[in-house]
LODREN-940306 format. One record per residue (C-alpha): x, z, y; residue number from 0; residue in one letter; chain. Coordinates in steps of 0.05 Angstrom, whole numbers. Layout:
% LODREN-940306
<r u="X" w="Z" v="Y" resi="NUM" resn="a" chain="A"/>
...
***
This chain:
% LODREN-940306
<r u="0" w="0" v="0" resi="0" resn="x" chain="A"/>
<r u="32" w="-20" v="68" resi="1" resn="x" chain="A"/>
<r u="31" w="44" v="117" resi="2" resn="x" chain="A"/>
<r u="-13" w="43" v="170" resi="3" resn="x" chain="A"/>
<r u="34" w="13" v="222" resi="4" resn="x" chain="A"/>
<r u="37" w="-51" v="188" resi="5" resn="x" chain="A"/>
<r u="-30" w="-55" v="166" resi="6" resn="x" chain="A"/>
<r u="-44" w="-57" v="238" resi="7" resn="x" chain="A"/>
<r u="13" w="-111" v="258" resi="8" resn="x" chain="A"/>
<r u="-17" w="-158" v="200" resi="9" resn="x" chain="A"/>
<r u="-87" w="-151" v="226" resi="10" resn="x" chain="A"/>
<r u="-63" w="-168" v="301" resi="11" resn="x" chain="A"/>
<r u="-31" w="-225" v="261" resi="12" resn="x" chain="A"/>
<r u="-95" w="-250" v="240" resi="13" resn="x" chain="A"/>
<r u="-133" w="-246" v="294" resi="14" resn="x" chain="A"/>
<r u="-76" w="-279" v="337" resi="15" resn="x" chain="A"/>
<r u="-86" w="-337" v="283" resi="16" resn="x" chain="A"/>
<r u="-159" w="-341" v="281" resi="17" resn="x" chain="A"/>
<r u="-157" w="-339" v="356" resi="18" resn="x" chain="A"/>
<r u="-112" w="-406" v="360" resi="19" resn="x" chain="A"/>
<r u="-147" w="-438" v="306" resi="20" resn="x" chain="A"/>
<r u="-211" w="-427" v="350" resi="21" resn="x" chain="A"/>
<r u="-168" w="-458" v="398" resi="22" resn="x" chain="A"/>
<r u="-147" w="-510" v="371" resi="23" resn="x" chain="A"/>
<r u="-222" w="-537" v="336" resi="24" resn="x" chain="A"/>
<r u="-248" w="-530" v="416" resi="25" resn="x" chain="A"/>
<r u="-190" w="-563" v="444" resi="26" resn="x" chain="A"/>
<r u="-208" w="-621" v="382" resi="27" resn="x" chain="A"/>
<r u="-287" w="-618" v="400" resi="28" resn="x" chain="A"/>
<r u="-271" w="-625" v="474" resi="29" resn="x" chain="A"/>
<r u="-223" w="-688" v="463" resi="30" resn="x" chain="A"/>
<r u="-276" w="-722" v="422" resi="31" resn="x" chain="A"/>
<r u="-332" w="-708" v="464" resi="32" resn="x" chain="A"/>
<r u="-289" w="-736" v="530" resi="33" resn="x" chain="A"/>
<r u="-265" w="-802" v="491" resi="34" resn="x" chain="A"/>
<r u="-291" w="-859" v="508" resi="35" resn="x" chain="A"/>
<r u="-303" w="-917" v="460" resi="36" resn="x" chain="A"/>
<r u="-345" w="-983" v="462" resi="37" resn="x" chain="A"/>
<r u="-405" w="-983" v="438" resi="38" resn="x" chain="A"/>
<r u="-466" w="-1041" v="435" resi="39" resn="x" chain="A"/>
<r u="-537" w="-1020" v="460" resi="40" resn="x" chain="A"/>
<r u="-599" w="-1057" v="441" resi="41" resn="x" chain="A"/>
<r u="-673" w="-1038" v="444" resi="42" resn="x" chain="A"/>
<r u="-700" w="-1023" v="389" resi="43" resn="x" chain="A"/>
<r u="-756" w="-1083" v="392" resi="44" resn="x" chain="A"/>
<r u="-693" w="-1130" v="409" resi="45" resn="x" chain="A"/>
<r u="-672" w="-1166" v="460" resi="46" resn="x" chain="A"/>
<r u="-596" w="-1172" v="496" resi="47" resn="x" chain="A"/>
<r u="-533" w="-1122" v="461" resi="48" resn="x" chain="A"/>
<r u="-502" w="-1093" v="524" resi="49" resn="x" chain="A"/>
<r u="-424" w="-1078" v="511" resi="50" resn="x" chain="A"/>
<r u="-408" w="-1013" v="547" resi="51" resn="x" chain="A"/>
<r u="-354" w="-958" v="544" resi="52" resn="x" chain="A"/>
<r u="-382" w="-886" v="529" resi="53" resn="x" chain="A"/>
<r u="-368" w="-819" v="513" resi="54" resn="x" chain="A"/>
<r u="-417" w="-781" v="450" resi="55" resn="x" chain="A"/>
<r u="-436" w="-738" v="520" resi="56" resn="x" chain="A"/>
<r u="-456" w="-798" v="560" resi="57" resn="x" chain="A"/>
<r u="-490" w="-834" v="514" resi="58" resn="x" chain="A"/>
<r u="-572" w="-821" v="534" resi="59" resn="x" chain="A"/>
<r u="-541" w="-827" v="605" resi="60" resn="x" chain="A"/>
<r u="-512" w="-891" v="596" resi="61" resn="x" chain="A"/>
<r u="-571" w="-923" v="561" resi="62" resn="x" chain="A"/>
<r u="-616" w="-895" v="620" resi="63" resn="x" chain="A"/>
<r u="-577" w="-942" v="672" resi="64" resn="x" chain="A"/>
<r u="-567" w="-1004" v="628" resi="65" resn="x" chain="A"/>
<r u="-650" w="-1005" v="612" resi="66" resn="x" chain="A"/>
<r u="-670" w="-965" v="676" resi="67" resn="x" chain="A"/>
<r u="-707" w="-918" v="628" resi="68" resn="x" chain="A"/>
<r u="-718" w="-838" v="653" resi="69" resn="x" chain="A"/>
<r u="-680" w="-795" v="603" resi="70" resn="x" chain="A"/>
<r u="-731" w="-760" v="566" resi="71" resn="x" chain="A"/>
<r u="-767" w="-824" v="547" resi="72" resn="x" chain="A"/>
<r u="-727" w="-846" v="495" resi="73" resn="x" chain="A"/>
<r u="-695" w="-836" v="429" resi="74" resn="x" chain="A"/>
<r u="-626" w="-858" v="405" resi="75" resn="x" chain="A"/>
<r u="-611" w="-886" v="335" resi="76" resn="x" chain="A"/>
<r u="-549" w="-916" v="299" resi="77" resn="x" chain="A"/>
<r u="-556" w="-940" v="236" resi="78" resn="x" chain="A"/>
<r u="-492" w="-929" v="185" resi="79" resn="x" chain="A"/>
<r u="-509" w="-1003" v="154" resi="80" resn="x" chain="A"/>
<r u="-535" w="-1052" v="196" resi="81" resn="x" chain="A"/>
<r u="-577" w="-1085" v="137" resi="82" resn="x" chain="A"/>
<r u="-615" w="-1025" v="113" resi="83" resn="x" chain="A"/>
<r u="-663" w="-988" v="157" resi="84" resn="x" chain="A"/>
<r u="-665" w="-931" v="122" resi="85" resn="x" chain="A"/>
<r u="-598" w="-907" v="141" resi="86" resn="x" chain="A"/>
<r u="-624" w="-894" v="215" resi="87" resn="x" chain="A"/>
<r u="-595" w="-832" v="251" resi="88" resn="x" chain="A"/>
<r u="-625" w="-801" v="305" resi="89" resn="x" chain="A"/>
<r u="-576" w="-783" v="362" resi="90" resn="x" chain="A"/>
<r u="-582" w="-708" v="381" resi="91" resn="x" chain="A"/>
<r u="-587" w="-715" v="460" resi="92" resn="x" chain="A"/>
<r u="-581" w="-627" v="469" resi="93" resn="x" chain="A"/>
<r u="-522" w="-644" v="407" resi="94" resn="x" chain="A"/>
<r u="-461" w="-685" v="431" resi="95" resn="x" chain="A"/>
<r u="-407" w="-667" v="385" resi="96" resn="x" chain="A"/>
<r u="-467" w="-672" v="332" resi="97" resn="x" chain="A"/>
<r u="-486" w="-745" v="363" resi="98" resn="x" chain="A"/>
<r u="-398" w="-761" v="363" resi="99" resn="x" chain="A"/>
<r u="-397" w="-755" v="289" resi="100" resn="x" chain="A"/>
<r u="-461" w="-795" v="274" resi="101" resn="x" chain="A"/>
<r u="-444" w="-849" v="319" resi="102" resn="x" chain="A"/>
<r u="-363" w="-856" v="287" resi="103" resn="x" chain="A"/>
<r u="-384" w="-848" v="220" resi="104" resn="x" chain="A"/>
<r u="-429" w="-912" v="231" resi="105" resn="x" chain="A"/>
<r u="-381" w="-969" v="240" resi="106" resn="x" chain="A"/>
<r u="-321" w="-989" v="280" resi="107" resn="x" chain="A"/>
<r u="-358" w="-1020" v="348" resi="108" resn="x" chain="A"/>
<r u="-436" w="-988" v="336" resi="109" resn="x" chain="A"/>
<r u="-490" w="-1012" v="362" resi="110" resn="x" chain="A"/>
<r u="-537" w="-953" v="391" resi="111" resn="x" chain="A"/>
<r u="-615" w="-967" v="382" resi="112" resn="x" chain="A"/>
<r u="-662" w="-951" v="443" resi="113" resn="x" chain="A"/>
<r u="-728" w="-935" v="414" resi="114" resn="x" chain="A"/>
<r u="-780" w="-917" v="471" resi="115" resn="x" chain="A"/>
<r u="-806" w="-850" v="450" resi="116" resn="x" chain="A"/>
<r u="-794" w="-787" v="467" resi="117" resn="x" chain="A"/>
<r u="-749" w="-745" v="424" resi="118" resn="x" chain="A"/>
<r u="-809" w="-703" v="409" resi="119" resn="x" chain="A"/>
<r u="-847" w="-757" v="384" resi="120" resn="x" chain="A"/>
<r u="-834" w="-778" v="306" resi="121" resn="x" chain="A"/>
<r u="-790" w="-831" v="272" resi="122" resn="x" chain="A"/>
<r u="-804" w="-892" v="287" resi="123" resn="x" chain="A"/>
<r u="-844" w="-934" v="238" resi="124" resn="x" chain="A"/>
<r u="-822" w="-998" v="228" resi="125" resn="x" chain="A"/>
<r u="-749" w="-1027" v="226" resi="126" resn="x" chain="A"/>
<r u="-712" w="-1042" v="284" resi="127" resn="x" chain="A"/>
<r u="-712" w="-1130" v="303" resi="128" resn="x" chain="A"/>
<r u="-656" w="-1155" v="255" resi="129" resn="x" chain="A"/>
<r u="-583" w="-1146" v="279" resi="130" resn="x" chain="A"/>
<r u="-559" w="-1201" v="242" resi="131" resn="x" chain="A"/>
<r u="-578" w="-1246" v="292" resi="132" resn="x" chain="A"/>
<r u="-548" w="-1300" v="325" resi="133" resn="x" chain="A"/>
<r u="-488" w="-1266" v="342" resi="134" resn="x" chain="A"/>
<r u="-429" w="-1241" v="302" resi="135" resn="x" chain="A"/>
<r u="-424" w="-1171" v="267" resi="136" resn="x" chain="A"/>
<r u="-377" w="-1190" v="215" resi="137" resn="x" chain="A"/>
<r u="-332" w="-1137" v="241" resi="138" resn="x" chain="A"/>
<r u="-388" w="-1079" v="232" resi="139" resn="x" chain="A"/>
<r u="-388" w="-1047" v="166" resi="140" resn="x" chain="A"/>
<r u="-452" w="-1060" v="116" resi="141" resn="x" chain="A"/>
<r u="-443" w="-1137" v="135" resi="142" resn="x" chain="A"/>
<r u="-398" w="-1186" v="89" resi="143" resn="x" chain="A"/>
<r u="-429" w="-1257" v="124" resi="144" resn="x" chain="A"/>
<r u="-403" w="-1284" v="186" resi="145" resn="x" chain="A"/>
<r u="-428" w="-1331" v="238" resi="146" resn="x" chain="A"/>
<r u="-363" w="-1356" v="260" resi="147" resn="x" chain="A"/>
<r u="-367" w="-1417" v="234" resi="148" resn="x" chain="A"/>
<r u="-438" w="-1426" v="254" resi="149" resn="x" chain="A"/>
<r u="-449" w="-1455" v="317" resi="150" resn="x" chain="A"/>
<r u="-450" w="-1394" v="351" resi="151" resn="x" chain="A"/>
<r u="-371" w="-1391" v="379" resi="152" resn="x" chain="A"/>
<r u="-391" w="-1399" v="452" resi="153" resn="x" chain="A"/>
<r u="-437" w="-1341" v="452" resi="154" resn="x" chain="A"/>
<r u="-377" w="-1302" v="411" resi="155" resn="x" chain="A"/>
<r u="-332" w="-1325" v="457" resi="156" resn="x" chain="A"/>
<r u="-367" w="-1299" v="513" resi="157" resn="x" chain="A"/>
<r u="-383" w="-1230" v="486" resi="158" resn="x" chain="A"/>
<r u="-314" w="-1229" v="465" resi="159" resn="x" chain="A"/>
<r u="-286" w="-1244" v="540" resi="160" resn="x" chain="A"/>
<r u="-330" w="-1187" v="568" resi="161" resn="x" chain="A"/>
<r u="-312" w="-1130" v="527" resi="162" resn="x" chain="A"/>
<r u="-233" w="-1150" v="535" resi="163" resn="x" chain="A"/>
<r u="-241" w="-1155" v="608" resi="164" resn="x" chain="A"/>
<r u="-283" w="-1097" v="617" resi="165" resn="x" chain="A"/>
<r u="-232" w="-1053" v="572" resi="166" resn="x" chain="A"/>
<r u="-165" w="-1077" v="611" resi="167" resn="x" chain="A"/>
<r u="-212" w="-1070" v="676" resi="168" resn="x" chain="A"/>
<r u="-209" w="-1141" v="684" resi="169" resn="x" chain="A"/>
<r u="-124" w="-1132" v="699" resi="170" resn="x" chain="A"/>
<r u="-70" w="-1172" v="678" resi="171" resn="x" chain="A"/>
<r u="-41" w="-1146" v="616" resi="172" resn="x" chain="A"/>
<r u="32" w="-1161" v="633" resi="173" resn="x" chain="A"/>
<r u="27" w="-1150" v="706" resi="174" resn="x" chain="A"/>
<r u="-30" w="-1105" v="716" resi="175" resn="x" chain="A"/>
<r u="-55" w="-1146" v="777" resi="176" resn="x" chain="A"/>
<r u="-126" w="-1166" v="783" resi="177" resn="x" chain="A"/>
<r u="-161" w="-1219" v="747" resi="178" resn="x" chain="A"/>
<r u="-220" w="-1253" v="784" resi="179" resn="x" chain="A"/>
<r u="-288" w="-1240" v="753" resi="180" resn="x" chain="A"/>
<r u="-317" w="-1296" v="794" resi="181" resn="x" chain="A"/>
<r u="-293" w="-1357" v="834" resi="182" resn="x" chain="A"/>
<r u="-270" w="-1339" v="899" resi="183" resn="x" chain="A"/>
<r u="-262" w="-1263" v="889" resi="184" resn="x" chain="A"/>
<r u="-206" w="-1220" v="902" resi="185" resn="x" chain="A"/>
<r u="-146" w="-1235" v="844" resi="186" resn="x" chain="A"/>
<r u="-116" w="-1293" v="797" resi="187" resn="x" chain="A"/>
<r u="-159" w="-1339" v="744" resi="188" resn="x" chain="A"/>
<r u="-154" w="-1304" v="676" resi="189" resn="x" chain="A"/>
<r u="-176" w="-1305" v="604" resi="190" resn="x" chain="A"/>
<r u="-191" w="-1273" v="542" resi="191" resn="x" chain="A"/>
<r u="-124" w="-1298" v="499" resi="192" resn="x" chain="A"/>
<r u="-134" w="-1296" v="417" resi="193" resn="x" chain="A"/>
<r u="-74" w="-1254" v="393" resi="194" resn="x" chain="A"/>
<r u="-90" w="-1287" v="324" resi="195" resn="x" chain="A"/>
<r u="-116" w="-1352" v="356" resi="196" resn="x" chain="A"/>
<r u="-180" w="-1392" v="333" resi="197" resn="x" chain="A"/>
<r u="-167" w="-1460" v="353" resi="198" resn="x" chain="A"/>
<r u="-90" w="-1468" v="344" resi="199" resn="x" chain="A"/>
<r u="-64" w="-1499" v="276" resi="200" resn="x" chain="A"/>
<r u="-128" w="-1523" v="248" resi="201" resn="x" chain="A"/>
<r u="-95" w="-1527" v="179" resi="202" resn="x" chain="A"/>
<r u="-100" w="-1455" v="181" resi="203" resn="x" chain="A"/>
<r u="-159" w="-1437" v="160" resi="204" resn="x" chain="A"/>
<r u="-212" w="-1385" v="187" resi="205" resn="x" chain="A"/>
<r u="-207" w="-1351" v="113" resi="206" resn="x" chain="A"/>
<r u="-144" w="-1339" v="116" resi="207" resn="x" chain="A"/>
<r u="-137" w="-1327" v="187" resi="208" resn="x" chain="A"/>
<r u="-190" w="-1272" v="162" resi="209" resn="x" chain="A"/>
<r u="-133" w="-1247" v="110" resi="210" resn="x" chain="A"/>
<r u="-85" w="-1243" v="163" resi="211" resn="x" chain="A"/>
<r u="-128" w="-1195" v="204" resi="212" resn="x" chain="A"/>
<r u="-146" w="-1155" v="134" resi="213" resn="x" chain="A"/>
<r u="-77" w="-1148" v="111" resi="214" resn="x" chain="A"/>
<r u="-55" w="-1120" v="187" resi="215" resn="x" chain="A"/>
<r u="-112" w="-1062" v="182" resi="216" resn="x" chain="A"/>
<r u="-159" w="-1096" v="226" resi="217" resn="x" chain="A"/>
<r u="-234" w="-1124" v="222" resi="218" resn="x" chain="A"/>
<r u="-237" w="-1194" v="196" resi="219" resn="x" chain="A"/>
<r u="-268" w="-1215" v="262" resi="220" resn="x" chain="A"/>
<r u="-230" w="-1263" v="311" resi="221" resn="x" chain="A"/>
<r u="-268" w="-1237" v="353" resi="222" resn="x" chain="A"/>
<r u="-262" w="-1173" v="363" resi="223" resn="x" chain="A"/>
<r u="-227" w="-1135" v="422" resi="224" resn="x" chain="A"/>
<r u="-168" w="-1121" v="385" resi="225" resn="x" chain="A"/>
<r u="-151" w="-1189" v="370" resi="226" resn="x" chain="A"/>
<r u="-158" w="-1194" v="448" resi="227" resn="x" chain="A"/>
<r u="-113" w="-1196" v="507" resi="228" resn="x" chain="A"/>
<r u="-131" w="-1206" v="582" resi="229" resn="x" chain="A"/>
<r u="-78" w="-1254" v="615" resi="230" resn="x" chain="A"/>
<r u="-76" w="-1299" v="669" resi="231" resn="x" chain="A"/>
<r u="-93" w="-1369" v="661" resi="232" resn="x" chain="A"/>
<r u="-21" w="-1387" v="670" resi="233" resn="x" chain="A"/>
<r u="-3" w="-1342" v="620" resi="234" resn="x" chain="A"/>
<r u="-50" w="-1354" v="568" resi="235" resn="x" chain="A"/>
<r u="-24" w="-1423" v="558" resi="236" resn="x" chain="A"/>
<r u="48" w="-1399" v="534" resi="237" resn="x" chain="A"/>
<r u="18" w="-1343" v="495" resi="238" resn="x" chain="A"/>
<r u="-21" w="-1394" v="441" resi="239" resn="x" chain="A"/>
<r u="43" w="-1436" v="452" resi="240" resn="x" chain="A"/>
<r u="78" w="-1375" v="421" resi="241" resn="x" chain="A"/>
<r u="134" w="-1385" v="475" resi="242" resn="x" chain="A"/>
<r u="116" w="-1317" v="509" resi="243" resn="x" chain="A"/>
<r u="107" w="-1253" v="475" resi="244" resn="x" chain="A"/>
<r u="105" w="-1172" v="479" resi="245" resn="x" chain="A"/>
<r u="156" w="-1135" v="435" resi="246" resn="x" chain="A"/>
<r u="117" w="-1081" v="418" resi="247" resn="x" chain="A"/>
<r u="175" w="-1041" v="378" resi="248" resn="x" chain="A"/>
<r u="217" w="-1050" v="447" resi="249" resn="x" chain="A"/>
<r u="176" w="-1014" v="493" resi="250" resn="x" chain="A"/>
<r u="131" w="-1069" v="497" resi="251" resn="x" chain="A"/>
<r u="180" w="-1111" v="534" resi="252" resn="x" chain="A"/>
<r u="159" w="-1175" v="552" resi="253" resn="x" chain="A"/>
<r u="202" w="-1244" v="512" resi="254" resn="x" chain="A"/>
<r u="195" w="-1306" v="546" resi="255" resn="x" chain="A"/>
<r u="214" w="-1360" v="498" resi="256" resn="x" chain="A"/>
<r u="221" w="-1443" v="518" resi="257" resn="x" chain="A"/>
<r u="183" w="-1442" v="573" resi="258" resn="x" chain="A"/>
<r u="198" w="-1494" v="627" resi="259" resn="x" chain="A"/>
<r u="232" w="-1465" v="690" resi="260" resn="x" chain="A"/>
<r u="179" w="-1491" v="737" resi="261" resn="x" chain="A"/>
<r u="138" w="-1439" v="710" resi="262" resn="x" chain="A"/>
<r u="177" w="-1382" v="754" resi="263" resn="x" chain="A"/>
<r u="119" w="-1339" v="755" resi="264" resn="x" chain="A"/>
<r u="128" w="-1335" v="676" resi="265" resn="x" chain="A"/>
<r u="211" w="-1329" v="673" resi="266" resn="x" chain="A"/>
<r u="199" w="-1274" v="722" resi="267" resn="x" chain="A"/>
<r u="161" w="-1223" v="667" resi="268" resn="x" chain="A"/>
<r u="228" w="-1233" v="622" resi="269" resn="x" chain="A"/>
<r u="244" w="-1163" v="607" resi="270" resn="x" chain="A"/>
<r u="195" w="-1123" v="638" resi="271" resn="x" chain="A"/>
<r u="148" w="-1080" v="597" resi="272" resn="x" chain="A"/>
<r u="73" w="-1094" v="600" resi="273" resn="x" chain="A"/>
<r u="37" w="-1065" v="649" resi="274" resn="x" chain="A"/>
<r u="-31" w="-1047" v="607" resi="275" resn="x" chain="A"/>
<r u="13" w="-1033" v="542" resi="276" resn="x" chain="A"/>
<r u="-30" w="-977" v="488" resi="277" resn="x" chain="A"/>
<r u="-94" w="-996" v="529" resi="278" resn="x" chain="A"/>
<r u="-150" w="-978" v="483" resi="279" resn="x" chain="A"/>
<r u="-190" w="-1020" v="447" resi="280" resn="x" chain="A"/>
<r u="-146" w="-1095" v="465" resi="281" resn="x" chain="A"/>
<r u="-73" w="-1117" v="443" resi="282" resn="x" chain="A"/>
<r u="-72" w="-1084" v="373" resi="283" resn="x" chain="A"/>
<r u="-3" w="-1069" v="361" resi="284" resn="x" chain="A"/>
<r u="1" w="-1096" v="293" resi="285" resn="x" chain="A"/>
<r u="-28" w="-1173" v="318" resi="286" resn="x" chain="A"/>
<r u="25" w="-1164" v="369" resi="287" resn="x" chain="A"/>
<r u="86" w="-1157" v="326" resi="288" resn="x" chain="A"/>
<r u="54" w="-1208" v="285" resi="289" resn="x" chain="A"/>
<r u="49" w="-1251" v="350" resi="290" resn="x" chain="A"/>
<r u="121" w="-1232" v="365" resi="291" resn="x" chain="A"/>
<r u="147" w="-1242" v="309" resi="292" resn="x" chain="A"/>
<r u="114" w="-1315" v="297" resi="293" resn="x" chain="A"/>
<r u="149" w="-1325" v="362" resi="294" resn="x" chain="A"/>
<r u="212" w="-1305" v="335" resi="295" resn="x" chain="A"/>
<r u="218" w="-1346" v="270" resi="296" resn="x" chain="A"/>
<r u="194" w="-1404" v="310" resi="297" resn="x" chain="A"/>
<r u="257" w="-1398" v="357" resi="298" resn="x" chain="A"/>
<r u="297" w="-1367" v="304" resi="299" resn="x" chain="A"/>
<r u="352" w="-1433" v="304" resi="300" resn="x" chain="A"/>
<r u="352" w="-1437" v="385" resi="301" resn="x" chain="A"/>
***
């Protein structure tokens, strides 16, 4: 039996530990509830996904501005597989941490359901209008088909454009200066760049282009914001050329390969680290050494 004395260090001991361990699960519950993360809202009867970036704490808030609805007046769902109805959770608007674990545990980029009911009011009664629409949720789990080769690329495109934009707030990625949202705004022309591109090589095919994304822990979705980077338009052109890349393992430095030394406003990057480099969401920094590297074999005798 330990005397007295040291019963009573022990017991300090664990208390001290069960104090930080408290500590530590708040400081955990906090981080989670403050991280933001894009996310797709839809009503529930269809209509127009919105692409927004939320927090689990700001999520009946944000869906109040994007459908001018009064909070109070409607219920949240996700549902784990897009395909089955039956997998519908509710989203706990008095329960954020709660709603944070429902809404990761449903799929990479969810898509939150706005059902027009009070949270009161019961479940609703009939499934939500499909999701498999004409859009592309190939990347979400529960769903093996694509649409990528379906006619529906501008629309992808375009989806695909907003959320990269809107997650590098419509910067540069290498020089962190503005890129115009419209014609005649303030900053340069840019674009949505394909790390893994679409159009380029068309003896690759979109199967194994697919692969490639698979076997770098990604979606097999070109179109995701991962596979994305926001450049200018200047930029963009040397970037599917594979004559300018970002060395992620070197501080993200920026490689400018065989460009032409007209383009001065390209040579000039040589060297410098990206400006937006770990930005959430875009630039995945496995496509990017697999972009680098492509560049590297390709210049590998010069």
């Amino acid at each position: 039996t330990l005397p007295a004395a040291a019963q009573g260090t022990v017991g300090d001991l664990n208390q001290a530990m069960e104090k930080m361990a408290a500590l530590i699960v708040e400081e955990r519950e906090r981080e989670v509830l403050s991280r933001h993360s894009l996310v797709k809202f839809r009503k529930w009867e269809g209509g127009t996904v919105f692409p927004r970036f939320a927090s689990p704490a700001n999520l009946y808030l944000t869906a109040s501005n994007v459908f001018s609805l009064d909070l109070g007046c409607f219920t949240l769902y996700v549902l784990s597989d897009v395909t089955d109805f039956s997998t519908r959770v509710k989203l706990d608007h008095q329960s954020p941490l709660q709603t944070a674990w429902a809404v990761s545990a449903s799929s990479a980029t969810p898509i939150v359901l706005v059902y027009e009911r009070s949270p009161q009011d019961s479940s609703p009664g009939l499934p939500p209008a499909s999701l498999l629409d004409h859009r592309d949720y190939s990347g979400l789990d529960g769903v093996g088909s694509s649409s990528e080769s379906s006619g529906s690329r501008g629309q992808q495109q375009s989806e695909f454009r907003h959320e990269a934009m809107l997650a590098g707030a419509w910067r540069d990625y290498l020089t962190g200066e503005a890129i115009q949202k419209r014609a005649g705004e303030n900053g340069q022309p840019g674009e949505a760049c394909h790390i893994v591109p679409v159009g380029h090589r068309q003896s690759w095919t979109l199967e194994q282009r697919r692969e490639l994304l698979k076997s770098l822990g990604q979606q097999p979705n070109l179109y995701i914001p991962a596979n994305g980077i926001p450049l200018f338009t200047d930029f963009h052109k040397y970037f599917d050329m594979f004559e300018l890349s970002i060395d992620p393992d070197n501080g993200y430095n920026i490689c400018v390969w065989n460009v032409p030394t007209s383009a001065q406003k390209v040579h000039v990057l040589k060297g410098k680290q990206a400006e937006l480099k770990s930005t959430p969401w875009i630039a995945s920094e496995p496509l990017l050494q697999w972009h680098h590297q492509k560049c590297t074999e390709k210049h590998k005798d010069q």
